[in-house]
C-alpha positions, -999 to +999 in steps of 0.1 A: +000+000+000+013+036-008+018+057+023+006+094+015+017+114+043-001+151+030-034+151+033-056+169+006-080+195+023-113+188+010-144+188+034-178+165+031-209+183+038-228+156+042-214+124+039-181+130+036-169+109+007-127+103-010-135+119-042-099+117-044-096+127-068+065+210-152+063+241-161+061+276-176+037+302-171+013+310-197-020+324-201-049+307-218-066+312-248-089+345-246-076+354-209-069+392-205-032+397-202-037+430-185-053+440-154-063+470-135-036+479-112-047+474-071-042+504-052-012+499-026-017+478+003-020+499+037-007+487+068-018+493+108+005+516+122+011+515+158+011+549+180+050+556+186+059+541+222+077+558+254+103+529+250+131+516+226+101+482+221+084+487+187+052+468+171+058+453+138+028+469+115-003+441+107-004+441+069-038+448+057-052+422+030-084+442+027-084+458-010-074+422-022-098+405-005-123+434-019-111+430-053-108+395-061-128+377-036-154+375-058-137+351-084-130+328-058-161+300-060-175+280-041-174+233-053-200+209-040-194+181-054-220+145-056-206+114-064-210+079-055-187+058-032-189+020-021-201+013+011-173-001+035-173-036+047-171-046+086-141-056+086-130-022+072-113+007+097-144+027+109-116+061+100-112+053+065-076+040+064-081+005+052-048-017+056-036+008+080-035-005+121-051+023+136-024+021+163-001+027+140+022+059+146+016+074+113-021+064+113-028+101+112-007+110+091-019+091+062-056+105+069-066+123+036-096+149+042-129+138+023-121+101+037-157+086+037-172+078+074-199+052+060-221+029+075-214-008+074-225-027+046-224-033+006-236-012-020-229+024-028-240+055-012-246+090-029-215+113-010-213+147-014-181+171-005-169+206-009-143+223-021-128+256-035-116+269-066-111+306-088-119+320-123-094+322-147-111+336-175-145+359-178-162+329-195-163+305-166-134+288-172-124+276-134-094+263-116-095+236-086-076+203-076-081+173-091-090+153-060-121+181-053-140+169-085-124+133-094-151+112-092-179+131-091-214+125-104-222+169-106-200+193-101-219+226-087-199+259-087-219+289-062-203+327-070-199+355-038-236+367-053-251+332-046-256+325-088-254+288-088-242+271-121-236+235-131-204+227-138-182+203-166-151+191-158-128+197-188-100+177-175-083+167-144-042+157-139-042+134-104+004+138-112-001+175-107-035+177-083-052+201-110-085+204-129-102+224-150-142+234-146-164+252-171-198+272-167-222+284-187-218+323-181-199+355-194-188+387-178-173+372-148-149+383-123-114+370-131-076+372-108-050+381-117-019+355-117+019+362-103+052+347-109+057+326-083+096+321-091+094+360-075+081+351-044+106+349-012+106+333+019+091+355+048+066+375+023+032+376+033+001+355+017-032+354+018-054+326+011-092+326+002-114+294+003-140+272+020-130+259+050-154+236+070-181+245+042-176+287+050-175+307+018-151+330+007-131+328+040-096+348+040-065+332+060-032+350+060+004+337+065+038+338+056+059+321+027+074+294+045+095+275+018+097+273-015+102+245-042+092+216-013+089+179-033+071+160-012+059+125-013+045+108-041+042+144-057+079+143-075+065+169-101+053+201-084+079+225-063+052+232-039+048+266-022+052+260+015+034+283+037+019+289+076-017+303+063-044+285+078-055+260+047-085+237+062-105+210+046-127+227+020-094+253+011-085+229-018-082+245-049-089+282-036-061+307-047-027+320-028-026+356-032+004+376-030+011+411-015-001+429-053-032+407-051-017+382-074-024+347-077+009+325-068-003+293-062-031+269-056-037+254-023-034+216-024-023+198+005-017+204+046+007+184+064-014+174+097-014+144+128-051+156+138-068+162+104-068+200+103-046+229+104-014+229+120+006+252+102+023+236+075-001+241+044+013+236+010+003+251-026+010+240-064+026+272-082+000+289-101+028+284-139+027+249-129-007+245-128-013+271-158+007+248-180-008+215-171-047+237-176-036+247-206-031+212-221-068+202-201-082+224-220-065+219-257-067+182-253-078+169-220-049+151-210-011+163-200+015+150-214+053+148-200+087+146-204+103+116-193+143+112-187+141+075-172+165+080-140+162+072-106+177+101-085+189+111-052+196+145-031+235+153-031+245+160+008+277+166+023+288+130+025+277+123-008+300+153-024+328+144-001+327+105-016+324+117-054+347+142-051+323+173-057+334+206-050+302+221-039+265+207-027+246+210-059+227+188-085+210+152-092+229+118-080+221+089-104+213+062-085+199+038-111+192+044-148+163+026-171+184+003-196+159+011-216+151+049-208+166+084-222+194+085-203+207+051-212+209+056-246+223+088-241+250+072-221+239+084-185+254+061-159+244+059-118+271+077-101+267+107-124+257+138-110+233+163-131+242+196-127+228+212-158+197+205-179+190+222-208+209+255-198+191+253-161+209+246-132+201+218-111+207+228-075+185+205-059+175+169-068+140+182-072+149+208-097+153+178-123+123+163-125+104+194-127+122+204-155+121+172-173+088+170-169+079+205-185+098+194-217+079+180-250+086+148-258+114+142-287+131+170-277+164+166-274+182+181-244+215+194-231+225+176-202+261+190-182+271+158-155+299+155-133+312+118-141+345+107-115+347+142-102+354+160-144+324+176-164+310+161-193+283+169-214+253+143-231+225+151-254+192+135-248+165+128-262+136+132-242+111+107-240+074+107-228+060+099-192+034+076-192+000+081-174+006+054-146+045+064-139+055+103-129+119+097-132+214-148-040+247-191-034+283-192-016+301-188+013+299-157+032+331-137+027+350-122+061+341-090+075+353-069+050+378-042+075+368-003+072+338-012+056+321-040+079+303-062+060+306-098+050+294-103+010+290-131-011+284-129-052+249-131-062+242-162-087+228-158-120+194-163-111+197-144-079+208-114-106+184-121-128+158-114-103+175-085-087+178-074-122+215-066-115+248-073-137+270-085-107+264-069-074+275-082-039+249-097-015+251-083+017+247-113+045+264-097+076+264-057+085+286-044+111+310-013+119+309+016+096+283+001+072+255-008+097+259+028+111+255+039+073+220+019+069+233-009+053+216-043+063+216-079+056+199-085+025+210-059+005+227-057-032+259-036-030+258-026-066+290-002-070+315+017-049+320+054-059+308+044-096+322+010-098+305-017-104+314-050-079+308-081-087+334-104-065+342-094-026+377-084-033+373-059-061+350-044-029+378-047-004+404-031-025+380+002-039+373+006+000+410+003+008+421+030-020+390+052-009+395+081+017+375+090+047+343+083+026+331+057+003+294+059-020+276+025-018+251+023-047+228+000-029+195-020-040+173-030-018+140-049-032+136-031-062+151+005-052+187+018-053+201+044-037+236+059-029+245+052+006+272+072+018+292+060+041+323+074+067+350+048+069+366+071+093 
C-alpha cells in the first residue's frame, strides 16, 4: 500500500466521501493579459511608544480580498462511493493499524465515514476553486472533483451554475471546470519564481463549508517535493489551509495569484501550520493542455535520483552541494541511450541549473517529448556533457549461493556474489549480496539482504574488487545499494 503522508484538504458536507480525486507560465486562450492595477496595500501603524520596544505593523489584505474575492467560487461536489465492509477501519484508512504511529498521518480529508454494509452510497463534499477567465473557465484540484457525479460551482452573489469538468491531472493535483456564463470576475496571476521566503500571503477558500473565508500567512519555503508528488515545487506556507481550502487561490502582496492550495501536512486532520500550494505556472501549464486536449503529457528522462549531501560530495569528489545523484538508470530509458550512468551527478539541464534533486524532475517534466536536451554531469569528479532525447512519461509512472566472505575491515560487512538467477531477479549485472552488516556500514544503513551494486561508480561483482575500492577510498566511500527493487547511494564514513 502507498503511504501518502499530506493530506488533501477537502471537506464533506454531508457524507463525507474520497473523491480523491513542469512548467512555464502561460496564459490561456482568450484570458486578458492586463489588469487593472490594485491600489497599494495599507498597513496598521502603531502609536509611537515611550520605550526603545516597537510593534511590527499588521499588513492589511483588505483591497485584495475586496477585489478579487469575488472570483473565488465555491465546489459541492455529488458522487458515489462503495459502502465499506465490517471488517473495514471505521476512519477510512483500510490496511492501516489504527495504532499505527503514522495512522494520522496518512488520513486524507474527504475520507468517507460510512455505515457498514455493501452497496454504494450517494456522497457529497466541498471544495474551493477561482476563475481564470470571464467565460467561466475555473481552476480547482483534481482530487475536489475526481469522481464526481455533478460538479456545482456557487459565486460571492449566490448565482449557482452547473459545472463540466474539462480535465483533471491526479500527477499534478489540478483540474479544469467550465460554466455556462460571461462577464465574470477573473484574478489576476503572479510569478511565483518571484516570491521569497518570509513574504506575506493570503489565502481565500471554503474551509469547513464557509465561503469566501480569508486566512493569511507567511511564505514558509519554496520548491518543497514532497511524497508521491515528484513533479510540483510546492509553495510552503503557515496560512491557515483547512478542509474545503482545496483548490482556492494564494494571493500575494499585489493581489496576485501565486499558487493553488493543495495539500496540509497534519497528525489531527486539520490545520497545523504547514499548508502547502502548487505554483500557479505549474498549474497554468498543465490547464492549458486540459483544456487543448484533456490530457497532459510529459517529459520523461528514465533515471532514478537522489539528493547530493555533504557525505555524498565528499565520496564523489564534488566541490560544492549542488545537482541530481544517479542512483539507477532505465536500460531502456533516455538517459541510457544517451549514455547516463548511476554515479553521475546532473548539474545542468537544458541551460538550467540543477541545484536540488527536485529541480530535475520538474524540468524534465515541463519538456515535450522528442526534444532533445543538453545535459552538463559530473562523471569521476570532471564535467561532461550528453545530449538526450527526451522521451514521454506515461500516465501510470511520474523519473542470491556461496560462502559468506570475512568482514570486510573499514567497511564491515561480510558479502558473497549473487548467482545468476539471484541477478536475474535482482535485475543486477553483478552486485555483492550483503549477508552480515557491522562497523561503519550498519551505522550507514546498510543491512543484511541488500545488493551492493557499486562503490564510488564501480561496479562490484566479487568481494575483493570491494575490499580493494574501500582500501584506495579516503574518509568516505558511495555504496550504490538495491534493496527490493530501489537503489540508492549510501554514503558512508570509513573514518
Amino acid at each position: 500500500m502507498r503511504r501518502k503522508i499530506f493530506t488533501r484538504s477537502i471537506i464533506a458536507a454531508s457524507i463525507v466521501a474520497a473523491l480523491a480525486g513542469g512548467y512555464a507560465h502561460f496564459e490561456l486562450p482568450g484570458m486578458a493579459s492586463a489588469h487593472a492595477a490594485l491600489p497599494a496595500l495599507t498597513t496598521a501603524t502603531p502609536a509611537a511608544a515611550s520605550g526603545p520596544a516597537s510593534v511590527a505593523p499588521v499588513t492589511d489584505f483588505s483591497t485584495i480580498v475586496a477585489r478579487y474575492g469575488p472570483a473565488v467560487v465555491n465546489i459541492s461536489v455529488t458522487g458515489e462511493a462503495a459502502q465499506a465492509p465490517a471488517a473495514d477501519d471505521s476512519d477510512g484508512v483500510p490496511g492501516l493499524d489504527p495504532n499505527d504511529p503514522f495512522y494520522n498521518f496518512f488520513r486524507r480529508f474527504g475520507v468517507p465515514q460510512q455505515p457498514r454494509g455493501q452497496g454504494h452510497q450517494v456522497v457529497r463534499a466541498e471544495g474551493s476553486g477561482f476563475i481564470v477567465r470571464a467565460d467561466g473557465l475555473i481552476l480547482t484540484n483534481a482530487h475536489v472533483v475526481d469522481g464526481a457525479r455533478e460538479v456545482m460551482v456557487k459565486l460571492t452573489d449566490r448565482r449557482e451554475f452547473k459545472a463540466k469538468v474539462l480535465g483533471a491531472d491526479k500527477q499534478s493535483d489540478i483540474a479544469v471546470i467550465k460554466i455556462d456564463t460571461s462577464n465574470l470576475p477573473t484574478v489576476q496571476l503572479g510569478d511565483p519564481n518571484a516570491i521569497r521566503v518570509g513574504e506575506p500571503v493570503l489565502a481565500i477558500g471554503s474551509p469547513y463549508g464557509f465561503e469566501n473565508t480569508a486566512t493569511a500567512g507567511i511564505v514558509s519555503a519554496t520548491s518543497r517535493s514532497l511524497p508521491d508528488d515528484t513533479y510540483v515545487p510546492f509553495i510552503q506556507t503557515d496560512a491557515a489551509v483547512n478542509p474545503g481550502n482545496s483548490g482556492g487561490p494564494l494571493f500575494n502582496l499585489k493581489g496576485q495569484v501565486i499558487g493553488i492550495n493543495s495539500q496540509i501536512y497534519s497528525r489531527t486532520g486539520g490545520y497545523q501550520g504547514l499548508s502547502f500550494a502548487i505554483p500557479i505556472n505549474v498549474a497554468m501549464q498543465v490547464s492549458e493542455q486540459l483544456v487543448h486536449s484533456g490530457k497532459v503529457t510529459r517529459g520523461r528522462l528514465g533515471v532514478g535520483i537522489q539528493e547530493v549531501d555533504q557525505a555524498l560530495a565528499d565520496s564523489f569528489g564534488l566541490k560544492k552541494l549542488q545537482g541530481a545523484l544517479v542512483s539507477s538508470v532505465d536500460p531502456d530509458g533516455p538517459a541510457a541511450r544517451a549514455g547516463l550512468q548511476a554515479g553521475d551527478v546532473i548539474v545542468r539541464m537544458q541551460g538550467h541549473d540543477i541545484n536540488r534533486s527536485a529541480d530535475l524532475p520538474t524540468q524534465v517534466a515541463a519538456m515535450k517529448p522528442g526534444t532533445v536536451a543538453t545535459m552538463d554531469v559530473i562523471r569521476n569528479g570532471a564535467p561532461k556533457t550528453l545530449a538526450v532525447t527526451i522521451g514521454e512519461m506515461k500516465e501510470t509512472t511520474l523519473a542470491k549461493n556461496t560462502t559468506p566472505d570475512r568482514q570486510q575491515g573499514r567497511l564491515g560487512v561480510a558479502v558473497r556474489p549473487l548467482a545468476k538467477d539471484e541477478q536475474r531477479q535482482a535485475g543486477v549485472a553483478g552486485g555483492l549480496l550483503v549477508e552480515a552488516a557491522g562497523g561503519a556500514a550498519a551505522k550507514a544503513g546498510i543491512q543484511p539482504g541488500d545488493v551492493i551494486v557499486s562503490v564510488n561508480g564501480t561496479p562490484v561483482s566479487k568481494p575483493e574488487q570491494l575490499q580493494q575500492l574501500v582500501q584506495k577510498a579516503g574518509k568516505h566511500v558511495a555504496l550504490l545499494v538495491q534493496r527490493d527493487t530501489a537503489r540508492i547511494f549510501v554514503p558512508v564514513e570509513l573514518g
